[in-house]
C-alpha positions as CSV (number, residue, x, y, z in Angstrom):
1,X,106.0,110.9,106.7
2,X,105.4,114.4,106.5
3,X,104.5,116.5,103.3
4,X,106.6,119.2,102.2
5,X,105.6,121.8,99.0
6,X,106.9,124.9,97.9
7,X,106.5,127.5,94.9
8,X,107.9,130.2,93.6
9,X,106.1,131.8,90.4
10,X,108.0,135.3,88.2
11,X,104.2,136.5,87.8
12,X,100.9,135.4,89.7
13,X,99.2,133.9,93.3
14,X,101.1,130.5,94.8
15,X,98.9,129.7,97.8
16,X,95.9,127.5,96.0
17,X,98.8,125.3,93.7
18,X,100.2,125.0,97.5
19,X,97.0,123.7,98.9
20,X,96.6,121.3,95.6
21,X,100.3,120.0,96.6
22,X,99.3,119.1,100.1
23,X,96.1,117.6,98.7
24,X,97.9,114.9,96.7
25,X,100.2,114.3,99.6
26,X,97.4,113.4,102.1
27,X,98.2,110.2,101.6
28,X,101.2,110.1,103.2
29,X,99.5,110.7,106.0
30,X,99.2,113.9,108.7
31,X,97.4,115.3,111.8
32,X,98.1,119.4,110.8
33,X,98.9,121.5,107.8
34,X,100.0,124.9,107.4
35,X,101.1,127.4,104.5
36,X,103.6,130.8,105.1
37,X,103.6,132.7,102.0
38,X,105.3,136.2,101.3
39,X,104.1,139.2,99.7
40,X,104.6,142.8,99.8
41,X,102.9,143.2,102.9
42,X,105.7,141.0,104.5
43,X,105.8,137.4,105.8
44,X,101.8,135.7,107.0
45,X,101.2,132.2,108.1
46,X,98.7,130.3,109.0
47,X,98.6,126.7,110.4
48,X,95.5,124.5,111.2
49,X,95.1,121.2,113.2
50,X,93.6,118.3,111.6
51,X,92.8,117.3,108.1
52,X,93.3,120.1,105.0
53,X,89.8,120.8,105.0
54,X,90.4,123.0,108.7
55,X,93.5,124.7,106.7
56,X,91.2,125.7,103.6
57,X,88.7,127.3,106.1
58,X,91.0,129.4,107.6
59,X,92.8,130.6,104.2
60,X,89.2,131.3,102.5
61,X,89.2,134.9,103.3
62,X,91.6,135.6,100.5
63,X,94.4,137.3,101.9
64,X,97.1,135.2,101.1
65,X,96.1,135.2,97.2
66,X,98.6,138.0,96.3
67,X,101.4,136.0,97.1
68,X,103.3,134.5,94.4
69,X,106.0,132.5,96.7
70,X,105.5,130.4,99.4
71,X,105.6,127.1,101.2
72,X,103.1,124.8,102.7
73,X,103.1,121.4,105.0
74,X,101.2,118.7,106.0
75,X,102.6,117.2,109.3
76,X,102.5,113.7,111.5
77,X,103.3,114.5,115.0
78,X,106.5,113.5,116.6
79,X,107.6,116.1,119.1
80,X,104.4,117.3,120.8
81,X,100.5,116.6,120.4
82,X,99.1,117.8,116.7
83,X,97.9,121.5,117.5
84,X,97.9,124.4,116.2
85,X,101.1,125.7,117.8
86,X,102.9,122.7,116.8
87,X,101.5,123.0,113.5
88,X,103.7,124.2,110.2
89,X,105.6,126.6,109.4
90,X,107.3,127.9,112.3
91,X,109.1,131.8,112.5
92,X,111.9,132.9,113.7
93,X,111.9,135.7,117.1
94,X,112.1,138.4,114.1
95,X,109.1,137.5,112.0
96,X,111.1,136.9,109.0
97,X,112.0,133.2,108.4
98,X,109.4,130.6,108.1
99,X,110.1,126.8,107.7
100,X,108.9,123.5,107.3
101,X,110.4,120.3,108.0
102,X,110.1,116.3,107.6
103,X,112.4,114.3,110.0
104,X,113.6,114.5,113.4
105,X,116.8,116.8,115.0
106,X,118.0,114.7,117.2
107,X,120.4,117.2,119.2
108,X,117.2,120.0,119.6
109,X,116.9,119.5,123.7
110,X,120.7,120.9,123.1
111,X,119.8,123.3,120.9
112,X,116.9,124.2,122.2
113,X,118.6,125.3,126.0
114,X,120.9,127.2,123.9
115,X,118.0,129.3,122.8
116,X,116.2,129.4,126.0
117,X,119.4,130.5,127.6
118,X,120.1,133.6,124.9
119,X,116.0,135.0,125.7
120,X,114.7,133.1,122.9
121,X,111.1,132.2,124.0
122,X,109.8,129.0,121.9
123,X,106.2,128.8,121.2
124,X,106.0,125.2,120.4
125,X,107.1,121.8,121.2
126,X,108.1,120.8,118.6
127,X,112.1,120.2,117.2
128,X,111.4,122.0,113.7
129,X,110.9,125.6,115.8
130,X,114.1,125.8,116.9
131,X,115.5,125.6,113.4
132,X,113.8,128.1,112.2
133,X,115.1,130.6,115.0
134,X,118.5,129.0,114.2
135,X,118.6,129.9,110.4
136,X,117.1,133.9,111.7
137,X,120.0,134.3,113.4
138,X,122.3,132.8,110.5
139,X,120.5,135.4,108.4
140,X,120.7,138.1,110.5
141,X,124.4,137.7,110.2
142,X,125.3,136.6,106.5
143,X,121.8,138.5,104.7
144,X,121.8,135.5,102.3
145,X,118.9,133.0,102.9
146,X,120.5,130.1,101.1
147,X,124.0,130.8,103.2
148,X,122.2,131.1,106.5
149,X,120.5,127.6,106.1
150,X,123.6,126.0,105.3
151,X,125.1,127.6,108.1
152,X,122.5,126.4,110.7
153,X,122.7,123.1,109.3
154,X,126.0,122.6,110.1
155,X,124.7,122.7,113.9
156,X,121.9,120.2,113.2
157,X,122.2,116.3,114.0
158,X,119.6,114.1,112.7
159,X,117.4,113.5,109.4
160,X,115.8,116.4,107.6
161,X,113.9,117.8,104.6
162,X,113.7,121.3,105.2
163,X,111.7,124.3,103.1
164,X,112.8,127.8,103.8
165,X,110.9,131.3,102.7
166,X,112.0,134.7,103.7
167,X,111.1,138.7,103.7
168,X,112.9,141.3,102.6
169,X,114.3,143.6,100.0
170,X,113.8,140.4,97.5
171,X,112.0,137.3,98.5
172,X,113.5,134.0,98.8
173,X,112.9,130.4,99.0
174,X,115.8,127.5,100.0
175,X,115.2,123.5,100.6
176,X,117.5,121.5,101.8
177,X,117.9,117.7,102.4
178,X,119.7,114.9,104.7
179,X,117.8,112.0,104.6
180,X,113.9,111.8,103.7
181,X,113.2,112.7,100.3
182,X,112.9,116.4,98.3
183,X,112.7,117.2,94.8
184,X,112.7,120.3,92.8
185,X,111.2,121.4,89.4
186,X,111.9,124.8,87.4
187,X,110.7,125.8,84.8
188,X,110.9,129.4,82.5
189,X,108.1,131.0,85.1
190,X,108.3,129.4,87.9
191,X,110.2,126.8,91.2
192,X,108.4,124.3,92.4
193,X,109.8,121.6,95.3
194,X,108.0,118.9,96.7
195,X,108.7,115.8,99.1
196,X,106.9,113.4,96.5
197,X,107.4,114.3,92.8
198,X,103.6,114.0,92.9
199,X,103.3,117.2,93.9
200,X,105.4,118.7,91.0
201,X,104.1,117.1,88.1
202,X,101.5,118.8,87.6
203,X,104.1,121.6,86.7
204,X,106.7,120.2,85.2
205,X,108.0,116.7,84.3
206,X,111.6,117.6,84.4
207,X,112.7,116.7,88.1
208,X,115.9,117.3,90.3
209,X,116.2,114.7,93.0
210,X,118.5,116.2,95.8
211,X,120.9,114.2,97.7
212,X,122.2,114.4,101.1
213,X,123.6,117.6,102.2
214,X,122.3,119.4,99.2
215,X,121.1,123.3,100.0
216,X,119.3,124.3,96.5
217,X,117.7,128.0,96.8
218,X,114.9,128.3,93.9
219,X,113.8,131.2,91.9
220,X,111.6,131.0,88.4
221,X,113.8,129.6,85.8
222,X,116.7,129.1,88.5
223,X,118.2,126.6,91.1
224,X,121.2,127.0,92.9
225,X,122.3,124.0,94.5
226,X,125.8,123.8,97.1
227,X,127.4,121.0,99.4
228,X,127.6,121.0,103.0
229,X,131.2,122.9,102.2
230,X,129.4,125.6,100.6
231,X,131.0,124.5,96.9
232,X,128.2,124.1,94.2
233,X,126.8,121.0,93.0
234,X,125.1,119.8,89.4
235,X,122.0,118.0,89.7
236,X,120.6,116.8,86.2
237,X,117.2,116.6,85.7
238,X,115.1,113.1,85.7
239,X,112.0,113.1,83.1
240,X,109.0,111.7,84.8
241,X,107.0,109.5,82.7
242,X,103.7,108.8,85.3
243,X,101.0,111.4,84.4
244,X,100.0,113.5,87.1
245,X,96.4,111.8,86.4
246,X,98.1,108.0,87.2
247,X,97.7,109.1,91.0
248,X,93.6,110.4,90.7
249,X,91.1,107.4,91.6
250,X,90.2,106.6,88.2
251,X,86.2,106.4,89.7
252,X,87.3,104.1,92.6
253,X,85.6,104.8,95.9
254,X,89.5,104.4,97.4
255,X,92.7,104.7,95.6
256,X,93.5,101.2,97.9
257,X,90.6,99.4,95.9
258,X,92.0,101.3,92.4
259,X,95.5,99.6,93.4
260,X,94.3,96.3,94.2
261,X,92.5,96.4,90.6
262,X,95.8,97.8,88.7
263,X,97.7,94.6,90.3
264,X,97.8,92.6,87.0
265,X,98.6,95.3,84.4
266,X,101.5,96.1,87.5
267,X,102.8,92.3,86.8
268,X,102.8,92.8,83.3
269,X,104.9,96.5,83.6
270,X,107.2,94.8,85.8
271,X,107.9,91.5,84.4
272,X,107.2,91.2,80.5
273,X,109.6,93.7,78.7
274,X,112.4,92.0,80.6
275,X,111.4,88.6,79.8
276,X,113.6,86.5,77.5
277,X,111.9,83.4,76.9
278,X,114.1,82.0,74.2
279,X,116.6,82.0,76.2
280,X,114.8,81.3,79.6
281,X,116.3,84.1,81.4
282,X,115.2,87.0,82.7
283,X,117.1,90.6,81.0
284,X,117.9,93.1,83.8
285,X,120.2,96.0,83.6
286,X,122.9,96.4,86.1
287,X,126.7,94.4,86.8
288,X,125.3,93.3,89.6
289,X,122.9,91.0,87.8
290,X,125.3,89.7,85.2
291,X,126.9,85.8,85.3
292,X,129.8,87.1,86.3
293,X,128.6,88.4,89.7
294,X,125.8,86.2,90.3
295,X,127.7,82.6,89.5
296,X,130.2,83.5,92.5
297,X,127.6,85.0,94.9
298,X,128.0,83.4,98.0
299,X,125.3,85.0,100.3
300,X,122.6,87.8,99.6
301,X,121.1,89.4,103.0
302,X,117.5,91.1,102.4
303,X,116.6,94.3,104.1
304,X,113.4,95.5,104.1
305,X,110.4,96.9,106.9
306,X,106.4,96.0,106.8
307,X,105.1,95.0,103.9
308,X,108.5,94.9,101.8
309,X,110.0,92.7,104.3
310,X,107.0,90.4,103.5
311,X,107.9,90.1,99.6
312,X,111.7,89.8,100.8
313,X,110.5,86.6,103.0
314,X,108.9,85.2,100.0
315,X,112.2,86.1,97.6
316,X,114.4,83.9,100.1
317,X,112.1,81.1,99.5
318,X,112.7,81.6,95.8
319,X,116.3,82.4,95.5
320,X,117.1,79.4,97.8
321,X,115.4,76.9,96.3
322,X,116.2,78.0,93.0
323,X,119.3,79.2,93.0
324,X,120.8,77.1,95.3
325,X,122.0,80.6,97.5
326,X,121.6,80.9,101.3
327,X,119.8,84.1,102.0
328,X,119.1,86.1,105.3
329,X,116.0,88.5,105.7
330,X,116.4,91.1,108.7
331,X,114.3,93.8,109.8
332,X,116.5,96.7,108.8
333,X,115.4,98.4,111.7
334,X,116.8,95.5,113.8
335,X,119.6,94.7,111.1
336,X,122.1,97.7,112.4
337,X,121.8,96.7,116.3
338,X,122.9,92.4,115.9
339,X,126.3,93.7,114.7
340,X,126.1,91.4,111.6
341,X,129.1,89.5,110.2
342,X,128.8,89.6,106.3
343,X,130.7,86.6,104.1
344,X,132.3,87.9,101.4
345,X,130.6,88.2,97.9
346,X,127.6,88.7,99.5
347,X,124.4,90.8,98.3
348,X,123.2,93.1,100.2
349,X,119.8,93.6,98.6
350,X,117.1,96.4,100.2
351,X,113.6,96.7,99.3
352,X,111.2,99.4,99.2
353,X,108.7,100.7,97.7
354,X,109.9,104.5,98.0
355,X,113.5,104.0,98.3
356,X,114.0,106.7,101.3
357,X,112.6,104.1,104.4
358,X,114.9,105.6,107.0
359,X,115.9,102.0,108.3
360,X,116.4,100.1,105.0
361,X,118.6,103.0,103.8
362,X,120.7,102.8,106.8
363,X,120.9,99.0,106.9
364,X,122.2,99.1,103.0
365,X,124.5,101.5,104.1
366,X,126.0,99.3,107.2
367,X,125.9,96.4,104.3
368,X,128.1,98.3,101.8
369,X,130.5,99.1,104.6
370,X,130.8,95.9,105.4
371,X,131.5,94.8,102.2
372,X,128.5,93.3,100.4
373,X,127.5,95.1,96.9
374,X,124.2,97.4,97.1
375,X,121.1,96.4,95.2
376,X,118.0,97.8,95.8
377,X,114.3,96.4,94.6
378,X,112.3,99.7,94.3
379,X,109.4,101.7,92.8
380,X,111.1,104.9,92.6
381,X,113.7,105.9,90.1
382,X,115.5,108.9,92.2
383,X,115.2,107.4,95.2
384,X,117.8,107.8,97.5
385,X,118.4,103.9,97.6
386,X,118.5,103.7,94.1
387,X,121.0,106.3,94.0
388,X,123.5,104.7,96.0
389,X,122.9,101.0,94.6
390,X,124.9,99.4,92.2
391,X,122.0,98.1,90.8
392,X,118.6,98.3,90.9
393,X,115.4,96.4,90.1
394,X,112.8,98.7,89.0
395,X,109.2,97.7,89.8
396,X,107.3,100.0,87.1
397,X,104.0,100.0,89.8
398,X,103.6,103.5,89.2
399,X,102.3,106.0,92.1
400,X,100.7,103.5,95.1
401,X,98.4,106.2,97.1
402,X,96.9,104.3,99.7
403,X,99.0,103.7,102.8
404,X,98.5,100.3,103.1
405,X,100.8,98.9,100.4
406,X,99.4,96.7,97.3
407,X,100.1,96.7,93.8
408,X,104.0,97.5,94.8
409,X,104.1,94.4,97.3
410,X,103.2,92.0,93.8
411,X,105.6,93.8,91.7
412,X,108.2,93.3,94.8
413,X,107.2,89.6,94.8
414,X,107.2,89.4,90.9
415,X,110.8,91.3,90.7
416,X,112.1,88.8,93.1
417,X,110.5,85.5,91.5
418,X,112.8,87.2,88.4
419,X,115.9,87.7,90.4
420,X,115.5,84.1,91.4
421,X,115.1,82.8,87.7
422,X,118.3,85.3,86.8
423,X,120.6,83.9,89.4
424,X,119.6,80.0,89.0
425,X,120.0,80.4,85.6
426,X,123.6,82.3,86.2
427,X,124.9,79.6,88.6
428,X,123.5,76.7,85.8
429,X,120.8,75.7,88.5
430,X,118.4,75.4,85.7
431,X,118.8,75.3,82.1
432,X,117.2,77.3,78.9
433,X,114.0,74.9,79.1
434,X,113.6,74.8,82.8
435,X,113.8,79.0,82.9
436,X,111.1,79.0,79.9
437,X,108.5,76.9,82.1
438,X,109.7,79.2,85.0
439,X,108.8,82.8,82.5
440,X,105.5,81.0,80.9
441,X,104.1,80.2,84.4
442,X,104.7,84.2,85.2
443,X,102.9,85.2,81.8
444,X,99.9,83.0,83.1
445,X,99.2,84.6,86.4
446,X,98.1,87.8,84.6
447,X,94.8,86.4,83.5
448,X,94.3,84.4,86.7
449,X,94.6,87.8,89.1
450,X,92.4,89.3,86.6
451,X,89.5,86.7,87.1
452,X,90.2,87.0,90.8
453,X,89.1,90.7,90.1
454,X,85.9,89.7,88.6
455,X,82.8,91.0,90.1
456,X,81.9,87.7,91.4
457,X,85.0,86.4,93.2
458,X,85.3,90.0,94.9
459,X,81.8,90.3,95.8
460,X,82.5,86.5,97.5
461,X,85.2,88.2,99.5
462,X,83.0,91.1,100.3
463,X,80.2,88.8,102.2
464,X,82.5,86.9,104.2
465,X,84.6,90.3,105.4
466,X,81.0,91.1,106.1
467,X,80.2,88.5,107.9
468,X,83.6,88.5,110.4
469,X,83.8,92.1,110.2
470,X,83.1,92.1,114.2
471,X,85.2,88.9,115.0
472,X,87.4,89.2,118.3
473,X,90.1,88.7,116.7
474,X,92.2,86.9,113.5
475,X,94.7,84.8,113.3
476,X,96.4,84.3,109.7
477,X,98.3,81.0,109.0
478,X,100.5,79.7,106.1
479,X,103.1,77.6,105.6
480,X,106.6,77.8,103.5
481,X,106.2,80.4,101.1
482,X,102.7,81.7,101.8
483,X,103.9,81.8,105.6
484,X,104.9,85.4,104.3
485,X,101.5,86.0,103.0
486,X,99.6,85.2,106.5
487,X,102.2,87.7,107.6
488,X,101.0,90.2,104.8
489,X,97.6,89.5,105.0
490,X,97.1,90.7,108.9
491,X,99.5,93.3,108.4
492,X,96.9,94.8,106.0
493,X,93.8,93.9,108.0
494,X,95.6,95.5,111.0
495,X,97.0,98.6,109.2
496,X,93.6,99.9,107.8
497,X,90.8,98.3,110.1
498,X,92.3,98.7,113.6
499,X,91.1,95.1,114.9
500,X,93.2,92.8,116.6
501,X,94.9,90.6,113.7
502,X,98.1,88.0,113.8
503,X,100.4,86.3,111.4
504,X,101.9,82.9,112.0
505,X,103.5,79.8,110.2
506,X,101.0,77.1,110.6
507,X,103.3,74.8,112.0
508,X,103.6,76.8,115.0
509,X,100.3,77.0,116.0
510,X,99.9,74.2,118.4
511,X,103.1,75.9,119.8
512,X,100.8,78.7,121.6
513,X,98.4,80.5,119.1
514,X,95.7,77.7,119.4
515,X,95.3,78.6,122.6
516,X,93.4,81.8,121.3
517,X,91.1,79.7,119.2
518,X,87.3,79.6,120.7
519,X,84.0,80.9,118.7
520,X,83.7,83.9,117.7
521,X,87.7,83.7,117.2
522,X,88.3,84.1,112.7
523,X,91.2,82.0,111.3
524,X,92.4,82.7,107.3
525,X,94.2,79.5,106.2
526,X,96.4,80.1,103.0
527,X,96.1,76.9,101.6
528,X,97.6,76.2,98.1
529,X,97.7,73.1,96.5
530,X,101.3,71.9,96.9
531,X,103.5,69.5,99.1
532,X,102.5,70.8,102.4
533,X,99.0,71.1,102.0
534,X,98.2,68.0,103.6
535,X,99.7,69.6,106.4
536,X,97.6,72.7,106.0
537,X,94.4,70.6,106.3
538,X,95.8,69.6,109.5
539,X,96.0,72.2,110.7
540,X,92.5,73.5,109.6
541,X,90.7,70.6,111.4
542,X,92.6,71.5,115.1
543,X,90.8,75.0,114.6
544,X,87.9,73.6,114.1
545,X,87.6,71.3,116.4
546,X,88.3,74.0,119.3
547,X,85.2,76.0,117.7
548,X,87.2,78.5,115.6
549,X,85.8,79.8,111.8
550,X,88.1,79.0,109.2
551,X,88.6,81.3,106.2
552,X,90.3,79.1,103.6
553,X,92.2,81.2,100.6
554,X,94.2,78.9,98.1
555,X,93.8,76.4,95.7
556,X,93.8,73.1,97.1
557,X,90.4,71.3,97.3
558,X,90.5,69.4,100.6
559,X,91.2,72.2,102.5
560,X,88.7,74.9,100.6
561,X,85.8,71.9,101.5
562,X,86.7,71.5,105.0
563,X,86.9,75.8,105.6
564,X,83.9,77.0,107.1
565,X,84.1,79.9,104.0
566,X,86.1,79.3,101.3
567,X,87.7,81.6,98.6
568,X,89.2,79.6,96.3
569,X,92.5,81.1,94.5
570,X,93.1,79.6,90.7
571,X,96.3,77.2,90.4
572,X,99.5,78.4,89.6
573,X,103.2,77.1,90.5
574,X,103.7,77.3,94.0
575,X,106.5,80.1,93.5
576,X,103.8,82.2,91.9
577,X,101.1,81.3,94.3
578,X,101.8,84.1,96.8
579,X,101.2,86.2,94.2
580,X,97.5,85.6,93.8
581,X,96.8,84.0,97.5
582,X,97.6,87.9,98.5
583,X,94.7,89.3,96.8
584,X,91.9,87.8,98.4
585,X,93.0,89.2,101.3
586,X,93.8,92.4,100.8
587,X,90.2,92.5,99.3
588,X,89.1,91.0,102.8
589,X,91.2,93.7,104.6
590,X,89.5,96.1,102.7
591,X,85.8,95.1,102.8
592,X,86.0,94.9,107.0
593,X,87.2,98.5,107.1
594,X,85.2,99.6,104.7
595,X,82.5,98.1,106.7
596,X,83.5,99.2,109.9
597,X,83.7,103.1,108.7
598,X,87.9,103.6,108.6
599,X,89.5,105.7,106.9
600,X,91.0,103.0,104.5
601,X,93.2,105.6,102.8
602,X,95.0,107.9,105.1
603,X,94.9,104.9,108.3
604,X,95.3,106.5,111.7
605,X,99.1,106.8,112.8
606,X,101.1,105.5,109.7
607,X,102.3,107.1,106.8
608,X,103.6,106.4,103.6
609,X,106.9,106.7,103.7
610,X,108.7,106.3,107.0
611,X,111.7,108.5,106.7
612,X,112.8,108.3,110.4
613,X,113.6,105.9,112.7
């Protein structure tokens, strides 16, 4: 969602490590940005519509570069169009508050009348404005910044991330959190707070994560952190071990195309220190991973949205056929609304890549009330979901940039083919030999995703996107556990070209897609060589025969010779083959926006993290 920095330096200028902190959160995505700073000459702000580039223009006269505290956004419209009046920061009546916010207030039309009815006039449209007049008012009462936000919050209903500078006798800045993500950094000189941790490393590697209902107010060398109930709260520190450098483009043209690349030194930082192949298991820290847990399990019930929901499709086809457990996959947005009846000893397992998706957060919570135990897959060590999991299953993919999600879908995929090893193995589904062959099949793919990265095979990739790049539309099929990859793979050709693109299990085809097959119509078949793919090449020759293209991706050899094109995947166990069919098309996804001029990675519309409904 929205990006959120703030800073707070004992001696020298703020605004230009402000702008660098909305630079490396572009990627979340945005349609304004906007910096308040304060100095002696009082509060100043200034807010620009469009990309940061518009923002930079207007601060290049120099006249914020005396401050050394301030705050800065970059924002993706929800209440009103993306203009400069509904731009970040917004001020109270008086001038003297400015604030920035990620997340919706649900009760603003309330609060908003309320405001309207006392003379207030609102100069936005936007929910974030009338916090800001509400924490003025707070201060104009209790004269204590950090007080007045906790005051106004108490009024507020909804998810927020909030940054908070004021003027006057001495300057202050306050963040506060219910919901999507913020982090702080201090060190002896200097505050820093950031909705990413991306944007603090480059000052410090020591991190506070807050949690819901946290108010922390921030001065060099100092945090300050209280509960809703106004009593204090400890935080410790995290240590960050990315380098701020992990999350530059290394010389790639896109920092998608840089995470494709980094997918098999991902597998390896995911899988191979927890490997235990003497034993054929799989070593994972956590209760909930032990025998004890896992040999009465009697259900687990995956959670998960976009591309995470497509790795926890592909884990239930693991875990069931492995370890002998029925699973469920929901939407979580759709999870809380089918009032779901939970067995008990059940699992209640979320995925995400940044741990603070507003509706897999609320589904594990409506799972833990329930009764199932809270486990979370997850690239991000202080994530909220992590935090409130009994468990967790760290991917180690590092920062992912681009929008459209890669390198963290394979390590979700690869953490999952683990789980599934680690619970057969708990239940006595398989024995010490059977988990080896299982772990040695894993330590293979490395080398095979690598030669898929070859210049050769992507080039291969890059002429046929080339040559469909203009196709009326694309219809993706698989079946069993590369049914989740069609899925993934036109997620990813919709998310960052724009065209037309569908995902379906090939076996329902003939069940109303095949009507849209005609020329000019492109069909990528996910064809490995396994027990259905004499089913596949079925299915191949009825799209053919009604004049569609075929785009076969796999392994097996009758269907890659039928394909009109061909991109032919090496051979792996067909538990790991979702792991490398994936790659050749989010290669293909990439070449046709690349080739149709989109902006591959900041796609219109989406963000990174979605931290509201």
């Amino acid at each position: 969602m929205c990006g959120i920095v703030g800073g707070f330096r004992r001696d020298g200028a703020v605004v230009d490590s402000l702008v660098d902190g909305l630079r490396v959160l572009e990627y979340r995505g945005y349609d304004s940005a906007g910096v308040a700073v304060v100095d002696e000459r009082g509060l100043t702000v200034r807010r620009k519509a469009g990309r940061l580039a518009e923002l930079e223009g207007e601060i290049k006269d120099g006249a914020l570069n005396g401050a050394s505290i301030g705050i800065g956004h970059t924002r993706w419209a929800t209440h009103g169009p993306p203009t400069d009046r509904n731009a970040h920061p917004h001020t109270d009546v008086a001038g003297r508050v400015a604030l920035v916010h990620n997340g919706i207030i649900e009760n603003y039309l309330e609060l908003r009348d309320e405001l309207t009815a006392a003379g207030v006039e609102l100069l936005s449209d936007t929910d974030t404005e009338v916090l800001a007049h509400l924490v003025g008012r707070e201060l104009a009462d209790a004269g204590d910044l950090a007080e007045a936000v906790r005051r106004a919050l108490v009024r507020v209903e909804g998810y927020y991330a909030i940054a908070v500078v004021a003027r006057g006798a001495e300057a202050s800045m306050v963040c506060a959190r219910h919901g999507p993500p913020l982090c702080v950094g201090v060190t002896d000189d200097a505050a820093w707070l950031g909705s990413d941790v991306l944007a603090i490393l480059p000052h410090t590697r020591e991190v506070i994560f807050l949690e819901d209902g946290d108010v922390a107010e921030l001065g060099p060398g100092s945090v300050r952190i209280v509960r809703p109930d106004g009593t204090a709260a400890e935080r410790a520190p995290k240590t960050i071990e990315w380098d701020a450098e992990d999350a530059g483009k290394g010389g790639y043209p896109h920092y998608m195309l840089k995470e494709i690349y980094e997918q098999p030194d991902v597998l390896a930082q995911t899988a191979f220190s927890r490997l235990d192949l003497d034993r054929g298991d799989v070593a994972f820290e956590g209760d909930l991973w032990d025998d004890e847990f896992l040999s009465r399990l009697e259900r687990v019930q995956i959670a998960a949205c976009g591309t995470a929901l497509h790795a926890g499709l592909v884990t239930s086809y693991m875990i069931e056929r492995l370890a002998g457990v029925p699973v469920d996959v929901d939407y979580a947005s759709e999870f809380r609304y089918r009032d779901p009846v939970l067995v008990p000893n059940t699992l209640a397992l979320a995925i995400s890549q940044s741990g603070e998706t507003a509706d897999t957060l609320a589904a594990l919570r409506l799972a833990t009330a329930l009764g199932a135990r809270p486990a979370t897959i997850c690239n991000s060590i202080g994530s909220t979901m992590v935090r409130e999991s009994e468990s967790s299953i760290l991917i180690e993919a590092g920062p992912e940039i681009g929008v459209a999600s890669t390198k963290a879908f394979v390590a979700m995929v690869v953490a999952g083919y683990m789980l599934a090893v680690r619970t057969a193995r708990a239940r006595g589904r398989i024995d010490a030999d059977a988990g080896r062959t299982l772990l040695e099949e894993l330590r293979l793919v490395r080398p095979r995703l690598e030669s898929l990265l070859a210049d050769d095979a992507v080039e291969r990739v890059r002429g046929i996107a080339e040559r469909h790049h203009d196709a009326k539309g694309f219809l993706f099929l698989g079946r069993g556990i590369n049914y989740p990859i069609a899925l993934e793979g036109a997620l990813k050709l919709k998310e960052i070209s724009y065209v037309h693109a569908e995902g379906y299990p090939a076996g329902e085809m003939k069940h109303g897609p095949i009507a849209l097959i005609e020329p000019g119509m492109s069909t990528l078949v996910v064809a490995p060589h396994d027990d259905v793919a004499e089913k596949v090449l079925s299915n191949i020759e009825q799209v053919k025969a009604r004049g569609g293209e075929v785009i076969c991706v796999g392994s097996d050899p009758d269907c890659l010779a039928v394909a009109d094109e061909a991109l032919e995947v090496p051979h792996t166990g067909s538990w790991l083959s979702p792991v490398l069919n994936v790659v050749p098309l989010q290669l293909f996804a990439y070449f046709v926006a690349l080739k149709k001029g989109c902006d591959i990675d900041k796609p219109r519309n989406l963000a990174k993290s979605v931290t509201v409904e």
